[in-house]
C-alpha positions, 0 to 999 in steps of 0.5 A: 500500500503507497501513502496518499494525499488527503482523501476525497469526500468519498462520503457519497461512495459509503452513503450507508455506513460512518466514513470513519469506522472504515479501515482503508487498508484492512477493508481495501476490497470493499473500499476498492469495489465501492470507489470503483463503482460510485466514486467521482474522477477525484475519488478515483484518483486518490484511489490510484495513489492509495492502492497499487494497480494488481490490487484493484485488478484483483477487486475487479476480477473476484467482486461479485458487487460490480455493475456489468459497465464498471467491470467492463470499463476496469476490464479495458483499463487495467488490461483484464480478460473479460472472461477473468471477470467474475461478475461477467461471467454468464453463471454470476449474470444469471444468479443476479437476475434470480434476486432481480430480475430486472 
């Protein structure tokens, strides 16, 4: 883990839980996949300087939580198979559209 410069207000990407009770580098998975999905370009930023490149790759390719154009646009970035993509992959779509099937 790199040391970063002061954080954004990430306060908008962790809406349901208290910004203070998270541990940024214990809890890196979950504030990984919630930066990548509902942070603004500023928060993505800090994220690039916090945490190295193979450890977002790794968040992209095993979180089940990643909407399908957030993994595909962090699949192109960071140069990951779309077929190493967990929540890509036909078996983890199907079981997304048994809890809503919208």
């Amino acid at each position: 883990m790199r040391s970063s410069k002061a954080k954004p207000n990430l306060a908008r990407a962790f809406w349901d839980v208290k910004i203070e009770n998270i541990d940024f580098d214990r809890q890196k998975d979950f504030v990984i996949s919630r930066v990548l999905e509902y942070g603004y370009l500023a928060d993505i930023r800090w994220l690039l300087v916090k945490y190295r490149k193979d450890e977002i790759a790794a968040v992209v390719r095993r979180s089940p939580n990643l909407s399908l154009k957030t993994a595909n646009f962090w699949s192109s970035f960071l140069d990951i198979p779309k077929e190493k993509i967990l929540c890509l992959n036909k078996r983890s779509q199907k079981k997304r559209k048994m809890f809503w099937p919208y």
